[in-house]
C-alpha positions in Angstrom: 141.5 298.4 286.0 144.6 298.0 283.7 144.2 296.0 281.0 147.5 296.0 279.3 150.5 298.5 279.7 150.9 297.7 275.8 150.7 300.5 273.5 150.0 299.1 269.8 149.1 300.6 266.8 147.3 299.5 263.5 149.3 299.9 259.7 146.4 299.4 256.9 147.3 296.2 254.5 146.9 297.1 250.9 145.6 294.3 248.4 149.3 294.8 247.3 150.6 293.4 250.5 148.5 291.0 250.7 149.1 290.0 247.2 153.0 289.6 248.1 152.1 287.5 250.7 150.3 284.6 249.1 152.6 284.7 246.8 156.0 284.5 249.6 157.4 287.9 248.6 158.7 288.6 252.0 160.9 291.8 250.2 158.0 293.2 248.2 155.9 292.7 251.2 157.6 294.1 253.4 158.6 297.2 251.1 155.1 297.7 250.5 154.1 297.7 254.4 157.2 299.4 255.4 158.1 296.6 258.3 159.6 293.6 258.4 157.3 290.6 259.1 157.8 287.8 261.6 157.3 284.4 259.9 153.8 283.9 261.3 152.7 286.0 258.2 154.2 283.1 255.5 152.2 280.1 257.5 149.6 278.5 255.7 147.2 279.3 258.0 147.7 282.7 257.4 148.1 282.7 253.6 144.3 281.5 254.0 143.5 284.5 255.8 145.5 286.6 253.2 143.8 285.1 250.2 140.0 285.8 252.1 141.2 289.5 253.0 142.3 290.0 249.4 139.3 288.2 247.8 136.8 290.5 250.2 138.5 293.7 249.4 138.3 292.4 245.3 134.8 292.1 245.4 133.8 295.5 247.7 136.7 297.8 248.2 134.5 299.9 250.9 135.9 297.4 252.9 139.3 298.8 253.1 139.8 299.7 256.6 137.5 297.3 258.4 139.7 294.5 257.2 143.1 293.0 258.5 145.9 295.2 259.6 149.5 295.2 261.1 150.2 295.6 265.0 152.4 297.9 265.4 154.5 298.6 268.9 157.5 300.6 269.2 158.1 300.6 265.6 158.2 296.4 265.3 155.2 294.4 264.0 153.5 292.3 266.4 151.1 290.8 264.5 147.7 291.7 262.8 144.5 291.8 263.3 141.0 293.6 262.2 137.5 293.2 261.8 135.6 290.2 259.8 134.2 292.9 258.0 132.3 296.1 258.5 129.2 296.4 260.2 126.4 294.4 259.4 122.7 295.4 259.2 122.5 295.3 262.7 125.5 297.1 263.6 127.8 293.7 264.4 131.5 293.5 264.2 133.7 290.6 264.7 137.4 290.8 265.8 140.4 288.8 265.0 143.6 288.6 266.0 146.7 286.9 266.0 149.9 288.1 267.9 153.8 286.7 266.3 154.8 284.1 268.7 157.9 286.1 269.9 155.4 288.2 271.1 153.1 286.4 273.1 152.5 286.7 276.5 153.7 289.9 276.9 150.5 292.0 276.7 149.9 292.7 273.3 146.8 290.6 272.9 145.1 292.5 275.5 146.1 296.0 274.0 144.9 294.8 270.4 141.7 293.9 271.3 141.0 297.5 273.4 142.5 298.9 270.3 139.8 297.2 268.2 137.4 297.8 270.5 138.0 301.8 270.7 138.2 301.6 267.2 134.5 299.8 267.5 133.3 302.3 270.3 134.3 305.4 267.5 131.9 304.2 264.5 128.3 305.7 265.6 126.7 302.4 263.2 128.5 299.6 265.5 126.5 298.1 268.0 127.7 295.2 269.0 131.3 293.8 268.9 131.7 289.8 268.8 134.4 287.2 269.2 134.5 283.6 268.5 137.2 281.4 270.4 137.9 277.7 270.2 136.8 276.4 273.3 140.4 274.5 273.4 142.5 278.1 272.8 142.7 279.1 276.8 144.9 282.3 275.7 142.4 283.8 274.1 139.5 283.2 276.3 141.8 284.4 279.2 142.5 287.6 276.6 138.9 288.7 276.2 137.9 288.2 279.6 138.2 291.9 282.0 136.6 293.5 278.7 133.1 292.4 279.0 132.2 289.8 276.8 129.3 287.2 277.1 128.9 283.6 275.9 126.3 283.9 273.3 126.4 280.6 271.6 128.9 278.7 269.2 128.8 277.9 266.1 130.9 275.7 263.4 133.3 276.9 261.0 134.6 275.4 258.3 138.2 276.8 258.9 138.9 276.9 263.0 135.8 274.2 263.9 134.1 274.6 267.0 133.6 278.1 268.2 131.8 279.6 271.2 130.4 283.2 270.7 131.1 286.1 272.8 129.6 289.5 272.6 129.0 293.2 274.0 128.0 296.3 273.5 130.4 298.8 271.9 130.5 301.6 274.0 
């Protein structure tokens, strides 16, 4: 089965980057990534995301490379996405991702989240890759499904509310 004919690749997001960001330094931002950014990276929803990206990779820089990261297709940014964090004790990942609204419904949801989950699937330490989805955001429930996930609970968070919990095995 063909999930998505969508070839996308990930750019790392230095604390620099992510520094520019928060602070609306769309030039410097984009200089540092070597892109330029669609305006879904200055919403305030995602200057959240920025300051809790940059605030994890303050306090433990191993994280650098687990975290947020640039979608890249044919050479234009379609959005970002990354991991919650690197493994935990039991070998759990969680993905996240957020496609530019230009760029939605064209594929590249699908391809990002096979791209995180190869990415998953190459770490001998991860186990088990999660996802948690609004039960209101149809898109991304319709994204995950074909990949193998499972309903495995929900939980609340304080940011996005309601969320159910998917899971699956890595490889």
């Amino acid at each position: 089965m063909t999930i998505s004919s969508r070839v996308v690749r990930f750019a790392e997001m230095t604390s620099t980057a992510l520094s520019a960001l928060l602070a609306d330094d769309r030039p410097a931002a984009e200089t540092e990534l070597g892109f330029p950014l669609g305006d879904e990276f200055f919403t305030d929803r995602a200057k959240w995301l920025w300051k809790y990206r940059l605030d994890q990779l303050t306090q433990d820089p191993s994280t650098f490379g687990w975290l947020v990261k640039l979608v890249v297709a044919d050479g234009i940014v379609v959005g970002y996405a990354g991991f919650h964090g690197p493994p935990d004790a039991a070998g759990m990942v969680e993905i996240g991702y957020t496609v530019d609204p230009p760029y939605r419904r064209q594929g590249y949801a699908k391809a990002i989240v096979a791209a995180l989950l190869e990415r998953a699937a190459a770490e001998p330490v991860v186990r088990t890759v999660r996802a948690t989805i609004s039960p209101t955001n149809q898109a991304s429930l319709a994204t995950i499904g074909g990949f193998g996930f499972v309903a495995n609970g929900e939980q609340w968070d304080e940011e996005d509310g309601l969320e159910l919990i998917f899971e699956r095995p890595s490889r």
